[in-house]
C-alpha positions in Angstrom: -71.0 5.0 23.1 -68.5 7.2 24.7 -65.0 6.7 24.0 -62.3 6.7 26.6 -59.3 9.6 25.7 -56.5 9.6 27.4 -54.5 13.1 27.6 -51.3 13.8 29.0 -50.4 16.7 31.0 -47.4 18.3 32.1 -47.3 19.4 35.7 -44.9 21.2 37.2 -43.4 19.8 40.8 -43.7 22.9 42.0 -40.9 25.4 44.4 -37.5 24.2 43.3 -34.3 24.8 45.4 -31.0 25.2 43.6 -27.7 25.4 45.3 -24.8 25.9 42.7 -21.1 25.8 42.8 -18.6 28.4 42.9 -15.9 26.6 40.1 -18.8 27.5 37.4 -20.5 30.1 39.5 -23.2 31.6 36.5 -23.6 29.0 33.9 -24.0 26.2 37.0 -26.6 28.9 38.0 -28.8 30.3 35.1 -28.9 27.1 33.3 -30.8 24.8 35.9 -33.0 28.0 36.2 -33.7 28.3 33.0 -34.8 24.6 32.9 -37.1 25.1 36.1 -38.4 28.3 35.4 -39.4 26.5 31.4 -40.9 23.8 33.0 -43.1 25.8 35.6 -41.6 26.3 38.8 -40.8 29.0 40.9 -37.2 29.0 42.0 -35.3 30.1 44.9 -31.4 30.4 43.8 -28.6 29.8 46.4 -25.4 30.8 45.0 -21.9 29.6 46.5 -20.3 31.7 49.0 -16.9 31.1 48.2 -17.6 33.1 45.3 -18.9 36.3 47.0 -18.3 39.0 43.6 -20.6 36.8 41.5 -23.1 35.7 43.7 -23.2 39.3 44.9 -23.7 39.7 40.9 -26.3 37.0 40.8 -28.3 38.8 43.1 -28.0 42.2 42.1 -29.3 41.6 38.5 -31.3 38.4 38.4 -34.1 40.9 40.4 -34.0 43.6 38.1 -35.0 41.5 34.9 -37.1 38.7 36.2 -40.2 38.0 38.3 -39.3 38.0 42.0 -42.5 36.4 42.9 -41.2 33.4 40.9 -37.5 33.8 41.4 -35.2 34.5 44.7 -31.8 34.5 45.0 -30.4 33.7 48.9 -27.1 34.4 49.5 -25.2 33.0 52.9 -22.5 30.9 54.0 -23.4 26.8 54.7 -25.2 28.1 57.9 -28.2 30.0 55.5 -27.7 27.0 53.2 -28.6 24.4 56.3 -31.6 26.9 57.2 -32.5 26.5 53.2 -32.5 22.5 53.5 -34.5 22.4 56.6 -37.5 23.6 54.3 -39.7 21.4 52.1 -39.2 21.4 48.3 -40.7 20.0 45.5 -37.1 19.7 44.1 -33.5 20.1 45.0 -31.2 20.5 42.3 -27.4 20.6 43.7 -23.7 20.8 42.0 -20.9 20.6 44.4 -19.1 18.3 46.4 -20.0 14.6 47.8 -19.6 15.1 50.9 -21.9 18.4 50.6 -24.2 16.1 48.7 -24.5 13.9 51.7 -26.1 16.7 53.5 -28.1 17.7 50.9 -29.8 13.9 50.5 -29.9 13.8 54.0 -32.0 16.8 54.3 -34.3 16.1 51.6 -35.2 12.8 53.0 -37.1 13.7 55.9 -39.2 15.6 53.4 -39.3 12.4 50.5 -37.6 15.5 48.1 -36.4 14.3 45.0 -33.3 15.6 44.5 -30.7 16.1 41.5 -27.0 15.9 42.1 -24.3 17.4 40.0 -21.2 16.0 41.6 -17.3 15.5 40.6 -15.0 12.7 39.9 -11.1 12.5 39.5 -11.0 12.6 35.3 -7.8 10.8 34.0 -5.9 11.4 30.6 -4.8 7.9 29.2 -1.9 8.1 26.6 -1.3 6.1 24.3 2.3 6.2 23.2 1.6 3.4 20.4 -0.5 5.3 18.5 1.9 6.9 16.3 -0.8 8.5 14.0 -1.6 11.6 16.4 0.9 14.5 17.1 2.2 14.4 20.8 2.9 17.9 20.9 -0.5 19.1 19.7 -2.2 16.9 22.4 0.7 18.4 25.3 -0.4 21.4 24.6 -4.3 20.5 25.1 -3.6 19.1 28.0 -1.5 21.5 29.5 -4.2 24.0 28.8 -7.0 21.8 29.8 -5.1 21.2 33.4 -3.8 24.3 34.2 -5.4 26.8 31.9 -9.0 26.0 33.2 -9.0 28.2 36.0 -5.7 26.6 36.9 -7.8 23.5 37.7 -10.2 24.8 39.4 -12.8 22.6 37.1 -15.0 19.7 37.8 -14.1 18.4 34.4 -10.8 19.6 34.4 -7.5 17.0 34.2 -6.9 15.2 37.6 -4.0 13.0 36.4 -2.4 11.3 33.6 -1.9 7.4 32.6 0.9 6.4 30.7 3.2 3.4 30.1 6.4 3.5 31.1 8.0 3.2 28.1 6.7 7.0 27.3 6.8 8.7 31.2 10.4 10.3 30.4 9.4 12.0 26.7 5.9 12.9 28.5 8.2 14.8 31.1 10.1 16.0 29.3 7.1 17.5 26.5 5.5 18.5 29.7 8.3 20.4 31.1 9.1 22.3 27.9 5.3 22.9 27.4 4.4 25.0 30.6 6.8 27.5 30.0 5.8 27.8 25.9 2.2 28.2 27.5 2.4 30.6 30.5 5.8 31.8 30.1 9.1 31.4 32.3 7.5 33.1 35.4 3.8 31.5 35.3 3.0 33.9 38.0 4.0 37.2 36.5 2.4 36.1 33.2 -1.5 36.7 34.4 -2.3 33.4 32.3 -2.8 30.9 35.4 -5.8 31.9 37.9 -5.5 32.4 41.7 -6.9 29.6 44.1 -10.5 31.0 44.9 -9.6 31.5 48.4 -7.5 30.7 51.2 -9.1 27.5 52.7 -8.7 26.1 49.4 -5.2 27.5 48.9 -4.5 25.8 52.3 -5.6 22.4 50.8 -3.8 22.4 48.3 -0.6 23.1 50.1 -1.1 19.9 52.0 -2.3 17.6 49.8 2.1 18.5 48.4 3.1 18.6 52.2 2.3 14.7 52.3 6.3 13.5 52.7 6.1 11.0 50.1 3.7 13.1 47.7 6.8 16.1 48.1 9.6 13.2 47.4 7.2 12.7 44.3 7.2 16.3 42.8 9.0 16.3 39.8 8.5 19.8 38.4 7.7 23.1 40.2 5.8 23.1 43.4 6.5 26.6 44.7 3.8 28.9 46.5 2.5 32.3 47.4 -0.2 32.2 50.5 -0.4 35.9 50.0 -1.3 36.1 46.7 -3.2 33.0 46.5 -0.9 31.4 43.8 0.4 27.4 43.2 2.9 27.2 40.1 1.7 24.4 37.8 3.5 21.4 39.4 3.7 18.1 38.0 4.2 14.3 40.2 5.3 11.3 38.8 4.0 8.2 40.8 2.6 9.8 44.4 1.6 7.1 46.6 -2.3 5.7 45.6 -3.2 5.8 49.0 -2.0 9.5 49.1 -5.1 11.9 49.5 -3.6 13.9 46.1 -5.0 10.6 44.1 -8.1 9.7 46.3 -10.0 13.3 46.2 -10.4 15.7 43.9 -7.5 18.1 43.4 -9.2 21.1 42.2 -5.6 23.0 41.6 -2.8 22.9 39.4 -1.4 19.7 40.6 -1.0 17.1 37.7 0.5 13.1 39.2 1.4 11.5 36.4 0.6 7.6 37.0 2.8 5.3 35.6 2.0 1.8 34.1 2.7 -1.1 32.3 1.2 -1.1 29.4 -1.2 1.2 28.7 -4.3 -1.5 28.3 -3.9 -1.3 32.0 -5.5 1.7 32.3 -9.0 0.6 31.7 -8.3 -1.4 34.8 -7.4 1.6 37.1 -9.9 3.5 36.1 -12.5 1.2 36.8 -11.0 -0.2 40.2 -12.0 3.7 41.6 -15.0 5.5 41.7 -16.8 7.0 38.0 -15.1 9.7 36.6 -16.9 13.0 35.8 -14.7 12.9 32.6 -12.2 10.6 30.9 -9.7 11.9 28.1 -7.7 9.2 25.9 -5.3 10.4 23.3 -5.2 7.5 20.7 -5.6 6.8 17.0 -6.2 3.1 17.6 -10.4 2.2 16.8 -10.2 -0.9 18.9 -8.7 0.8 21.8 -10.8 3.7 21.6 -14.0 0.6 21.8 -12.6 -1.0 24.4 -12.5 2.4 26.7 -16.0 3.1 25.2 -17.3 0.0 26.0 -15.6 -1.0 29.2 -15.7 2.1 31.2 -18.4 4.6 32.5 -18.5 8.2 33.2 -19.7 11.5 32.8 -18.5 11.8 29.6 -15.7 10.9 27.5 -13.2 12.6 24.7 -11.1 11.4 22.7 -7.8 13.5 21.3 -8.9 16.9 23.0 -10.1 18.6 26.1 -12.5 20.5 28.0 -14.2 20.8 24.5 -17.3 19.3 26.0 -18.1 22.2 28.1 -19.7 23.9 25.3 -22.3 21.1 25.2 -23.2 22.9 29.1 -26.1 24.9 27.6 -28.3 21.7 26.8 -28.0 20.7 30.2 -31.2 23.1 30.6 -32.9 21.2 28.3 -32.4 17.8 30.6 -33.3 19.9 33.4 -36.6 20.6 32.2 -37.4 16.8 32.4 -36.3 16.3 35.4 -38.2 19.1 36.8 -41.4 17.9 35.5 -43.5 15.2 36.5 
């Protein structure tokens, strides 16, 4: 009698699209390439616009070291990327904005395309002021250089604001305000330690989102500008309206509102009454705090007493690519 065997086998979906973002411009790149190209696919690589020297890079060198009949690299403004979307895929993976995303699902449903998205999320740092154990000016200076030292935060995982009880806000100010200049020096600007905005639309948005009258009545230290050289000192708010477009989108500068609350149990609270965060940091010694933010909130991912640190975890995303690129 024969006997039935059963075999699994890998197949690969097939010619995979991937759009990456400008913040992270290689790594957000190469590494879901890497994990299509392991898992079978050809790939055709659109790299973002708004940064033109390394997508210009992109291009240049993927070509002369890997297979162009399995590998492209496209590079346009939106209009190219729309032409790119109008095509089927077997797979569109895509790390930007939501509202960009909303174009990108949108397109890839007349064609039933699976797609990936790699999106943002406003990341709070929660303080807590009771937790004696931990040294406040060790964790001021990793946040300072998590906010404003990450491509002046210019990062999908970098610091979009701070919760604190108000029994701590004035010491917070006042570490904060002796911290920046420590950090980048008197004159941030002359000090070629905090980046330029990537370009002038961006600059531009930024400007606004501090022209808002009652987010400038908030601004509590710095807030100065150059158009022309594309520069935003760090600037720090304390309480900016909610409803204030500085704490409903993504900042993506060196902008840091500082929220203020009750107690800092709150927190939990606030964070979940808005949408998932990419990241959350909390700066606390106390175990059954640190559960109940494990337990009773969701994101990306979360740190505890540091910052940015998980970025170096960014290679293994490759490795979860390759699954999701198989079928």
């Amino acid at each position: 009698m024969d006997v039935c065997q059963k075999e699994l086998l890998p197949e690969p979906l097939g010619l995979v699209l991937i759009i990456s973002s400008w913040n992270f411009p290689f790594s957000l790149s190469l590494e879901p390439l890497i994990g299509a190209i392991a898992a079978g696919n050809v790939v055709v690589l659109k790299p973002s616009d708004q940064a033109p020297a390394s997508s210009s890079v992109l291009a240049k060198i993927i070509p002369n070291y890997l297979d162009t009949k399995a590998i492209k690299v496209i590079e346009g403004d939106y209009t190219v990327g729309d032409k790119l979307l109008q095509q089927k895929w077997d797979k569109i993976f895509f790390t930007g904005s939501p509202k960009v995303a909303q174009i990108v699902m949108g397109a890839a449903a007349k064609h039933l395309t699976p797609v990936t998205l790699e999106l943002g999320g406003k990341c709070p740092v929660i303080i807590d002021s009771l937790s004696s154990s931990w040294d406040k000016k060790i964790a001021m200076k990793r946040i300072l250089s998590g906010k404003f030292g990450s491509c002046a935060g210019q990062a999908c995982i970098g610091i979009d604001y701070i919760l604190v009880d108000k029994t701590f806000v004035n010491e917070l100010v006042k570490l904060i305000k002796l911290g920046i200049p420590k950090m980048f020096g008197e004159n941030p600007k002359e000090s070629h330690s905090i980046s330029r905005i990537v370009n002038k639309n961006h600059f531009l948005r930024l400007k606004n989102l501090l022209d808002e009258p009652m987010v400038k009545n908030s601004v509590i230290y710095g807030g100065s500008s150059d158009e022309d050289n594309l520069y935003i000192e760090p600037t720090v708010l304390l309480d900016p309206p909610m409803q204030s477009t500085i704490m409903t989108e993504e900042i993506f500068g060196p902008l840091l509102p500082i929220i203020t609350l009750d107690k800092i149990e709150d927190s939990i609270e606030f964070i979940n009454a808005r949408p998932k965060p990419l990241t959350i940091y909390a700066f606390t010694k106390n175990e059954e705090f640190k559960r109940n933010i494990t337990k009773r909130t969701s994101s990306g991912s979360l740190v505890f007493n540091d910052t940015i640190i998980q970025v170096s975890f960014f290679p293994f995303n490759s490795l979860l690519f390759f699954h999701i690129v198989m079928k």
